[in-house]
KELODO-170865 format. One record per atom (N, C-alpha, C, O, CB): x, y, z; residue in three letters. Coordinates in Angstrom, 3 decimals, decimal comma. Glycine has a CB too. Example, Ala and Ser with C-alpha at 12.3 -4.5 7.8 and 13.67 -1.06 7.14 Angstrom:
KELODO-170865
PT        X        Y        Z rest
PT   13,190   -5,690    7,800  ALA
PT   12,300   -4,500    7,800  ALA
PT   13,200   -3,300    7,800  ALA
PT   14,236   -3,319    8,465  ALA
PT   11,308   -4,473    9,046  ALA
PT   12,850   -2,250    7,080  SER
PT   13,670   -1,060    7,140  SER
PT   12,900    0,030    7,870  SER
PT   13,409    1,138    8,039  SER
PT   14,084   -0,598    5,725  SER
END
This chain:
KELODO-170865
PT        X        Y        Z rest
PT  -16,815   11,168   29,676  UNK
PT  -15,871   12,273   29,575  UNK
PT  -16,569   13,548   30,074  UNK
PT  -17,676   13,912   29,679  UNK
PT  -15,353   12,445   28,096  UNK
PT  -15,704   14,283   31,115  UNK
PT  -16,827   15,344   31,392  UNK
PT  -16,057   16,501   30,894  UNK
PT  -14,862   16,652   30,640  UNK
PT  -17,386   15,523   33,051  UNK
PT  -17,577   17,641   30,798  UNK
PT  -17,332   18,717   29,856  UNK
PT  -15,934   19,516   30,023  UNK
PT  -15,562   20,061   28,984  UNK
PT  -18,492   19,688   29,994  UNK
PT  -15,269   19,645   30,916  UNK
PT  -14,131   20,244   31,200  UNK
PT  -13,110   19,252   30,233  UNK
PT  -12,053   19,854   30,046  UNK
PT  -13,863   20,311   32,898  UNK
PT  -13,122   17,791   29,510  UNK
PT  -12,082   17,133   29,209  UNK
PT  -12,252   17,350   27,586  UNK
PT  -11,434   17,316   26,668  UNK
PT  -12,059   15,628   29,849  UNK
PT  -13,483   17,555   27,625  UNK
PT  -14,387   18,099   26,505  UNK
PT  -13,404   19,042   25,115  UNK
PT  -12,818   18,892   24,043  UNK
PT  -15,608   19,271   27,429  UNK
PT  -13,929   20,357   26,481  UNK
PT  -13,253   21,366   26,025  UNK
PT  -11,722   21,632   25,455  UNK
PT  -11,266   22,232   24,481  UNK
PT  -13,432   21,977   26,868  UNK
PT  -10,995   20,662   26,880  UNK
PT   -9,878   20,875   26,470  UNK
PT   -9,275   20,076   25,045  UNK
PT   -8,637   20,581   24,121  UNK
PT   -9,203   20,645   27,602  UNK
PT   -9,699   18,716   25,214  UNK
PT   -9,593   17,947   23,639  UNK
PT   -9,910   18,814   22,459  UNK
PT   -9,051   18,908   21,583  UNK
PT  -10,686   16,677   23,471  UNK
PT  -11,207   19,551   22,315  UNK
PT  -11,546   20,506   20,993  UNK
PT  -10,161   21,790   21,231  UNK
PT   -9,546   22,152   20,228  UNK
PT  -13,611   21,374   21,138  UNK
PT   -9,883   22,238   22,289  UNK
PT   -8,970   23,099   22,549  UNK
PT   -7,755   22,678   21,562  UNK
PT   -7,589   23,254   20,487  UNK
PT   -8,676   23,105   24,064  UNK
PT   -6,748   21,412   22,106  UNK
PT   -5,740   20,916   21,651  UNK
PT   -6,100   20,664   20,438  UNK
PT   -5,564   21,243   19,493  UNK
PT   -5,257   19,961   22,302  UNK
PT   -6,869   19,943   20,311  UNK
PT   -7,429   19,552   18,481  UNK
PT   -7,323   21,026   17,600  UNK
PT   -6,580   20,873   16,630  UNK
PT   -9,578   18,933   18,375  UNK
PT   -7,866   22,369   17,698  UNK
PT   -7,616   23,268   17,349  UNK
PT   -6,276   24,225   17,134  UNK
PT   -5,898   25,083   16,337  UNK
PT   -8,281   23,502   17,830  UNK
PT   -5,685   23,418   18,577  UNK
PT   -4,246   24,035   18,087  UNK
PT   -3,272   23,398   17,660  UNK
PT   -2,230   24,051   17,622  UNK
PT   -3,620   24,650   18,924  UNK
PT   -3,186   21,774   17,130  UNK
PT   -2,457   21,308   16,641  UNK
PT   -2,655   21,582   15,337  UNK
PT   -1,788   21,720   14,474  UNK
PT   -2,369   20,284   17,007  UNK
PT   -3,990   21,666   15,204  UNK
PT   -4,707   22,502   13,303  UNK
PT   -3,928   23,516   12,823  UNK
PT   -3,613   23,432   11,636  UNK
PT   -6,425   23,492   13,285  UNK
PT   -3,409   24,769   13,664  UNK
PT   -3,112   25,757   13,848  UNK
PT   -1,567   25,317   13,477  UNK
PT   -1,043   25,679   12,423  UNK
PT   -3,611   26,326   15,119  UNK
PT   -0,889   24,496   14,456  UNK
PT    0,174   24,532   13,796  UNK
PT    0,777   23,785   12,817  UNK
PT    1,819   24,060   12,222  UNK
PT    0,761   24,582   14,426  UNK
PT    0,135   22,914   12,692  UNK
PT    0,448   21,860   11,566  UNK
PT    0,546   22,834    9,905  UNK
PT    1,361   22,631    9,005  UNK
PT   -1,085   20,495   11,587  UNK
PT   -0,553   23,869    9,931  UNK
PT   -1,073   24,962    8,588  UNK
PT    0,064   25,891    8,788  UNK
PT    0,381   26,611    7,841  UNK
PT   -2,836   25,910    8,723  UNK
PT    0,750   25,967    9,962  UNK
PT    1,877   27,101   10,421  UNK
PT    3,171   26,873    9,675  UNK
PT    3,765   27,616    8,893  UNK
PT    2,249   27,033   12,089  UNK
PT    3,461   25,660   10,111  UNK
PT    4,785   24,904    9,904  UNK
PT    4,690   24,105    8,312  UNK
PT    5,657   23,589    7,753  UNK
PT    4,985   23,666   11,306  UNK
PT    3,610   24,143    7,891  UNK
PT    3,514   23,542    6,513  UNK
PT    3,601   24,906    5,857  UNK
PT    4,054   24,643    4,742  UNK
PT    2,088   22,569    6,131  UNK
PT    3,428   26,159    5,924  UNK
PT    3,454   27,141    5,735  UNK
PT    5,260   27,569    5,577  UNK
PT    5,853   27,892    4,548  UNK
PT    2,536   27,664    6,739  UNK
PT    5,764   27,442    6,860  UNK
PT    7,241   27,668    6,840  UNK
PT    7,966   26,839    6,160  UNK
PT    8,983   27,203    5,570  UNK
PT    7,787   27,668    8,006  UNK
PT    7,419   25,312    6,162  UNK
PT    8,008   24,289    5,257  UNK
PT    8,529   24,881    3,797  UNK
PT    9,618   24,956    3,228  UNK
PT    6,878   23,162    5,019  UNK
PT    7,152   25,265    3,497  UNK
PT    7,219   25,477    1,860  UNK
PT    7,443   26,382    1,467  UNK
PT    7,211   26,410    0,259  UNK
PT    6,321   25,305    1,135  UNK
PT    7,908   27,487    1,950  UNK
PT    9,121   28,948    2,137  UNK
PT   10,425   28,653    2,260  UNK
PT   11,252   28,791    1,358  UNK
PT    8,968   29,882    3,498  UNK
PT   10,713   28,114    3,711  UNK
PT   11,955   27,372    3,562  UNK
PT   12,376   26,678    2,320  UNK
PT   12,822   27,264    1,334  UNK
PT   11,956   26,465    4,469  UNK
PT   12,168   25,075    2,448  UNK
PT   12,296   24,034    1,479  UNK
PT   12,294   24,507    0,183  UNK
PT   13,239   24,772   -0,561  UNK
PT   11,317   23,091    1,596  UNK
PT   10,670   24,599   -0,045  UNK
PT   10,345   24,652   -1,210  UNK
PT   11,162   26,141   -2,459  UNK
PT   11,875   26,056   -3,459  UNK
PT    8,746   24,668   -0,890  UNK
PT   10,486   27,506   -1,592  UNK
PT   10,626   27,900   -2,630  UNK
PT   12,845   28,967   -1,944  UNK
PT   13,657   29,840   -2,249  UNK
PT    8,702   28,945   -3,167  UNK
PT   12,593   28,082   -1,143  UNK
PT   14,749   28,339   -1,130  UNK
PT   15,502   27,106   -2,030  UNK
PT   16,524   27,289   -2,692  UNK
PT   15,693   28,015    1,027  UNK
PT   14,764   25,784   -1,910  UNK
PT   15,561   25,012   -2,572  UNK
PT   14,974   24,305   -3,967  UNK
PT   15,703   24,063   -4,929  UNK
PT   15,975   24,081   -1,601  UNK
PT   13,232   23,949   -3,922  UNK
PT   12,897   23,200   -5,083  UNK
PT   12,409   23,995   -6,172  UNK
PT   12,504   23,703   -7,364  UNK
PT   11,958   22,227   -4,786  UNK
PT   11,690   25,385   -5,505  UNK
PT   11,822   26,506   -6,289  UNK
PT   12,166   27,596   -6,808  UNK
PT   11,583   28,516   -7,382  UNK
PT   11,551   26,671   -6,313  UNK
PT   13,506   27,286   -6,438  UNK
PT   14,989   28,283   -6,237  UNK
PT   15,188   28,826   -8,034  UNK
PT   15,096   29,994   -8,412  UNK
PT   16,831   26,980   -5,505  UNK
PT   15,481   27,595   -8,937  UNK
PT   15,153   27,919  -10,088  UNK
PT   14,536   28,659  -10,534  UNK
PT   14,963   29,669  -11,093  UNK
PT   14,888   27,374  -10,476  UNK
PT   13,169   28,298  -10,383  UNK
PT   12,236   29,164  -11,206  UNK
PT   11,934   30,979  -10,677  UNK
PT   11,575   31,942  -11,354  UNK
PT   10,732   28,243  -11,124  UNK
PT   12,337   30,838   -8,878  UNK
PT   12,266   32,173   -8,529  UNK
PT   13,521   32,767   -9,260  UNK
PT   13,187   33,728   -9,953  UNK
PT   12,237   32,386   -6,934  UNK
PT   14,251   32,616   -9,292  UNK
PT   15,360   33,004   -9,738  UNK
PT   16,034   34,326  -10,774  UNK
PT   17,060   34,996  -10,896  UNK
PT   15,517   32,016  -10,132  UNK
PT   14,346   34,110  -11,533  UNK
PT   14,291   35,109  -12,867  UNK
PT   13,576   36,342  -12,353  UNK
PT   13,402   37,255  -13,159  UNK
PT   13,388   34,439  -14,280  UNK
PT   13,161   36,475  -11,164  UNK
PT   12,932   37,312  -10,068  UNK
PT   13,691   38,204   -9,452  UNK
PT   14,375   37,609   -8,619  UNK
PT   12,661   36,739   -9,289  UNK
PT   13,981   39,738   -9,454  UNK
PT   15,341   39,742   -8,608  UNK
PT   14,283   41,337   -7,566  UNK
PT   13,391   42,143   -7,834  UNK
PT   17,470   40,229   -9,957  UNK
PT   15,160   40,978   -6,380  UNK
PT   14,543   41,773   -5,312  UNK
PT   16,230   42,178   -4,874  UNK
PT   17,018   41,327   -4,462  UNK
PT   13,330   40,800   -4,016  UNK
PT   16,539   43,476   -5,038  UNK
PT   17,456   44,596   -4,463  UNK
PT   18,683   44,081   -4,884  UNK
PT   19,731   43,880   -4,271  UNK
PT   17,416   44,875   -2,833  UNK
PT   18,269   43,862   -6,345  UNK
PT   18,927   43,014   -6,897  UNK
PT   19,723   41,651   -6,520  UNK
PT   20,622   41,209   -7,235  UNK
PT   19,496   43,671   -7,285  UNK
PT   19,357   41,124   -5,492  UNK
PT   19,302   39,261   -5,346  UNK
PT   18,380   38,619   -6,200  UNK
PT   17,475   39,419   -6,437  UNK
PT   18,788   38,655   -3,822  UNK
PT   18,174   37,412   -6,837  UNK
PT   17,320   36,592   -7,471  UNK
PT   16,912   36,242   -5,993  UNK
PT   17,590   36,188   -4,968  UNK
PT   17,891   35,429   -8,609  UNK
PT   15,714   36,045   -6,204  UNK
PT   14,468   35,423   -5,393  UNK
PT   14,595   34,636   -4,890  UNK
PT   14,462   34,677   -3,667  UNK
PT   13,501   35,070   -5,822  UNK
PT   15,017   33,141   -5,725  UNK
PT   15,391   32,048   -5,022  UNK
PT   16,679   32,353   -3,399  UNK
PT   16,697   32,014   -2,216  UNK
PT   16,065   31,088   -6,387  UNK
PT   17,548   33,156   -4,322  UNK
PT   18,515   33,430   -3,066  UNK
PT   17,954   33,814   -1,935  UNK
PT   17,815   33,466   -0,762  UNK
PT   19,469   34,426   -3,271  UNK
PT   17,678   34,649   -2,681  UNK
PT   16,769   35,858   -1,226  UNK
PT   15,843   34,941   -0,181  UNK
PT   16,330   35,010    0,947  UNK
PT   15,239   37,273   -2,102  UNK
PT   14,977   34,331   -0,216  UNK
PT   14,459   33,353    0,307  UNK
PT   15,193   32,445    0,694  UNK
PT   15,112   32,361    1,919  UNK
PT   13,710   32,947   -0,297  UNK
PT   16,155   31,418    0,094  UNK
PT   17,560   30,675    1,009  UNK
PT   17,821   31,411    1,764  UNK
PT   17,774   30,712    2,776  UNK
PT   18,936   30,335    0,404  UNK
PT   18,212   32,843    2,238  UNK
PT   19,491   33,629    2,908  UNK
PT   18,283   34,122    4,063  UNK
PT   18,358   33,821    5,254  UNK
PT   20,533   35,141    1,743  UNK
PT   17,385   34,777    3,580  UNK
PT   16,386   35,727    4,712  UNK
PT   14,812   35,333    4,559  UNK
PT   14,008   35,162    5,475  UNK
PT   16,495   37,609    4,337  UNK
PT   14,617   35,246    3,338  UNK
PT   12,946   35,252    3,380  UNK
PT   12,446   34,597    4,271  UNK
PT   11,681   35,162    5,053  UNK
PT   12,248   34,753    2,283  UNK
PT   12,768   33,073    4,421  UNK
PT   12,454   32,108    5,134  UNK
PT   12,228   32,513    6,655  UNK
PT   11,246   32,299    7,366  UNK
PT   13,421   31,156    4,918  UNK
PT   13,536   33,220    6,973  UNK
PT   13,452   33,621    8,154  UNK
PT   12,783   34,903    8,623  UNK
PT   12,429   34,944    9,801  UNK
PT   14,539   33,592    8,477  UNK
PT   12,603   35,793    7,961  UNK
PT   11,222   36,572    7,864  UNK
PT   10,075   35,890    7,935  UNK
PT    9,353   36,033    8,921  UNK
PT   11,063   37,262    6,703  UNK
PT    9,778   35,165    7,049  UNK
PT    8,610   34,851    7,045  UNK
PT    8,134   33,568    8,534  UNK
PT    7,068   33,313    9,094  UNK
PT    8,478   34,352    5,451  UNK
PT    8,991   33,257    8,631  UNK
PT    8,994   32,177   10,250  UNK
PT    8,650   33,315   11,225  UNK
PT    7,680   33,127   11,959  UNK
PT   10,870   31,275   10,857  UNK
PT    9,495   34,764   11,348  UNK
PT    9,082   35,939   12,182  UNK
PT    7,696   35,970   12,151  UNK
PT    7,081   35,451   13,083  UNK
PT    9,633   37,270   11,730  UNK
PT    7,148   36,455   11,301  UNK
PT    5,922   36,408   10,932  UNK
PT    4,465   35,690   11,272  UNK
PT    3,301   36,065   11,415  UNK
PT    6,176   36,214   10,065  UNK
PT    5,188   34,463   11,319  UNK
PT    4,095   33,169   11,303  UNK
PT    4,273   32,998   13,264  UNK
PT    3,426   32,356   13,887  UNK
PT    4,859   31,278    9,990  UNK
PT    5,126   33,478   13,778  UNK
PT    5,315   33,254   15,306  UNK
PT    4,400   34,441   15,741  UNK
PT    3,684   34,174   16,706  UNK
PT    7,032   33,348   15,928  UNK
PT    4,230   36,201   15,019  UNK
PT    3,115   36,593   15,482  UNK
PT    1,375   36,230   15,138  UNK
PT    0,330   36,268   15,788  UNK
PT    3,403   37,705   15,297  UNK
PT    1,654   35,980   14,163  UNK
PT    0,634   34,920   13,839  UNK
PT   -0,230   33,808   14,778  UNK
PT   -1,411   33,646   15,084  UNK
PT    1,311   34,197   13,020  UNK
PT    0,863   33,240   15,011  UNK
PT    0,389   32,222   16,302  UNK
PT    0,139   32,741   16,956  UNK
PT   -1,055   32,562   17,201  UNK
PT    1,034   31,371   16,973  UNK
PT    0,732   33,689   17,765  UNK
PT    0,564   34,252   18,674  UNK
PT   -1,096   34,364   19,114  UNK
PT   -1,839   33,910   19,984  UNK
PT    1,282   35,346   18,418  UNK
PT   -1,182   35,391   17,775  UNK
PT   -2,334   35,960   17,655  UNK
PT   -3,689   35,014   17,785  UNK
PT   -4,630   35,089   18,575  UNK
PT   -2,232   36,613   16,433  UNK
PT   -3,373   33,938   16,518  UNK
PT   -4,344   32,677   16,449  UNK
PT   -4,899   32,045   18,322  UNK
PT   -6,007   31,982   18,855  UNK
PT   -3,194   31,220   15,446  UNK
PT   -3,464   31,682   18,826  UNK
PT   -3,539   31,246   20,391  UNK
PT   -4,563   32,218   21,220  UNK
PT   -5,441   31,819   21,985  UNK
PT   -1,930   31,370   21,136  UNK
PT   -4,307   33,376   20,950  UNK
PT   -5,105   34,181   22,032  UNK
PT   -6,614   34,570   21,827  UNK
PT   -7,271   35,116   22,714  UNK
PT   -4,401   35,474   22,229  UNK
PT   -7,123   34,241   20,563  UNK
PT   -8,277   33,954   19,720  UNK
PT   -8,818   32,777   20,441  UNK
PT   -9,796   32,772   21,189  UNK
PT   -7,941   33,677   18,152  UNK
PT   -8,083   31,817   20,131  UNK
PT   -8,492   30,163   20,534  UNK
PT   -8,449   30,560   22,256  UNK
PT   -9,549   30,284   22,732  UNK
PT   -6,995   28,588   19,885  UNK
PT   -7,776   30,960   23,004  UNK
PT   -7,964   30,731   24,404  UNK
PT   -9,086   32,071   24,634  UNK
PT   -9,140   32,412   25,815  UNK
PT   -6,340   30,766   25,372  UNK
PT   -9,798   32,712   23,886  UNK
PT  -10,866   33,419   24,189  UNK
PT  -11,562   32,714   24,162  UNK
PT  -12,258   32,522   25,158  UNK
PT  -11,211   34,343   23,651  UNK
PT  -11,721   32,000   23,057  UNK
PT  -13,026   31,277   22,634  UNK
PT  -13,317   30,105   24,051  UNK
PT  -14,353   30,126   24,716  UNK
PT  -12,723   30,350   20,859  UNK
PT  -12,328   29,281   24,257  UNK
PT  -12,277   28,417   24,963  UNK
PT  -12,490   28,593   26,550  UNK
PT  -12,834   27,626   27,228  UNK
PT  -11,261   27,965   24,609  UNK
PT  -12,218   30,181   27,260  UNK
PT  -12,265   30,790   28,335  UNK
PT  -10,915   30,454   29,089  UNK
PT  -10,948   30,196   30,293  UNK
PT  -13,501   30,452   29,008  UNK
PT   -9,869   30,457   28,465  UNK
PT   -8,336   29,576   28,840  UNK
PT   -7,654   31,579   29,120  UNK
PT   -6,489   31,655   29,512  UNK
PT   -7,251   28,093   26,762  UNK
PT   -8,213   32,573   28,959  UNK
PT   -7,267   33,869   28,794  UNK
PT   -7,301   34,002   30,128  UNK
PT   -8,165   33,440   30,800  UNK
PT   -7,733   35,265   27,882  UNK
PT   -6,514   34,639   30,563  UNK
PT   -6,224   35,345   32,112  UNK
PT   -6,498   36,722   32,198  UNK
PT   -6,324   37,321   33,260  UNK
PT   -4,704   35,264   32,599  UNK
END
């Protein structure tokens, strides 16, 4: 394997890391705390919505905003490191 196939394997290997922690991240915002921990947020209230709601309706999708500059950011880190930037 030569060093150029190298690189790019640790490359991809790093950014599937990246998003797998991303999307398990949005998972459990979404899912979790809109639907399995909807209950317990519930006794929570933000502008006066309970928590759980608030997170079903927007949080989730805030917080997905969020995690896309995130990546962003992570990607352009990883393609420094790697010499992949333009």
């Amino acid at each position: 394997m030569s060093e150029k196939q190298k690189k790019a394997t640790a490359y991809w290997k790093e950014n599937v890391k990246y998003l797998f922690i991303l999307l398990s991240i949005w998972f459990l915002v979404s899912f979790g705390a809109g639907i399995l921990f909807k209950d317990a947020l519930d006794s929570i209230k933000i502008g006066g919505f309970k928590l759980g709601f608030w997170f079903a309706q927007q949080g989730s999708i805030y917080v997905f905003v969020v995690l896309i500059f995130v990546y962003v950011r992570l990607m352009n880190k990883l393609d420094k490191k790697y010499n992949y930037n333009e």
